[in-house]
N, C-alpha and C positions, 0 to 999 in steps of 0.2 A: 504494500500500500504506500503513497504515496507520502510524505513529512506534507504538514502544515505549508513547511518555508521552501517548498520544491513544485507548489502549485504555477502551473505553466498561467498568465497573463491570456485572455485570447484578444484575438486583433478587433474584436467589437465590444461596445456598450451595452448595459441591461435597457429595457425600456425609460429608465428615471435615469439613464447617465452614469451610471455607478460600473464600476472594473469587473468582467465578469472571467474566472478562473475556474480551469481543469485542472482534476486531482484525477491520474493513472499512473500507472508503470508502462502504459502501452503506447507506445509511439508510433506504432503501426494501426491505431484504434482509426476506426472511422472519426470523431469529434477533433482529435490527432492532426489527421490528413486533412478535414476539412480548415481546422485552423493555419497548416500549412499553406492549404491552396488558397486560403483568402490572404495570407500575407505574400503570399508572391502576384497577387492579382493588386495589393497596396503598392506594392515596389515598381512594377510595371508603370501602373498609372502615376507615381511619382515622377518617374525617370520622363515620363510621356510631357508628365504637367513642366517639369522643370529644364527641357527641349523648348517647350513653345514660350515659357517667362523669358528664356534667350532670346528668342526669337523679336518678342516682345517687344524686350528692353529695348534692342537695337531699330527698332521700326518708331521712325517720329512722327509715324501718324497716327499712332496708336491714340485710341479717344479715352477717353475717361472713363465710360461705360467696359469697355473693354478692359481695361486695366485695373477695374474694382473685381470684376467677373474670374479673372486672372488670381488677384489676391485671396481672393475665396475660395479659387479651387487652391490654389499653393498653403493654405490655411488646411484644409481638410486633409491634403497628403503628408502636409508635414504633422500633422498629427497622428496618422495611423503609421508613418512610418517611423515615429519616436516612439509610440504605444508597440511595434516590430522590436525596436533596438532595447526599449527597456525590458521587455519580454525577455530576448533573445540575452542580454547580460545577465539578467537575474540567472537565467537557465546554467549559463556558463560558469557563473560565479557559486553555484548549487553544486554541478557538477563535477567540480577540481578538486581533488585529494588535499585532502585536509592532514597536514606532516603530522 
């Protein structure tokens, strides 16, 4: 079973916003893979959003409307992919042998 302090983070919020966590030993589980495939579906869209804020930046015609539109989505990715990295350390920092 699983320690309290080895609960994996998943890449989504409860209904009221609150951090929702898996307790297994199975990392082949189905809840597992699904939290797997949605953080690679986070990283994607990140990599995608922070291609076109390039893009963006450099384009002086870019309107105003457009470049709120932009900070909102760079807002959403950078969120799920810091809610990825804090996951992903905590996991790390669980799983290193302790001298």
């Amino acid at each position: 079973m699983t320690a309290p302090n080895e609960l994996r983070l998943l890449p989504w919020s409860g209904s009221d916003g609150k951090p929702c966590y898996l307790s297994t030993d199975d990392k082949t589980g189905y809840m597992s893979r699904l939290a797997d495939n949605i953080e690679a579906v986070q990283r994607g869209t990140a990599a995608e959003v922070l291609e076109y804020a390039s893009d963006s930046l450099n384009d002086q015609d870019a309107d105003l409307e457009d470049l709120r539109l932009l900070t909102k989505e760079l807002t959403g990715s950078l969120r799920d992919v810091l809610r990825v990295a804090t996951s992903r350390g905590h996991l790390l920092a669980v799983s290193k042998p302790h001298p």
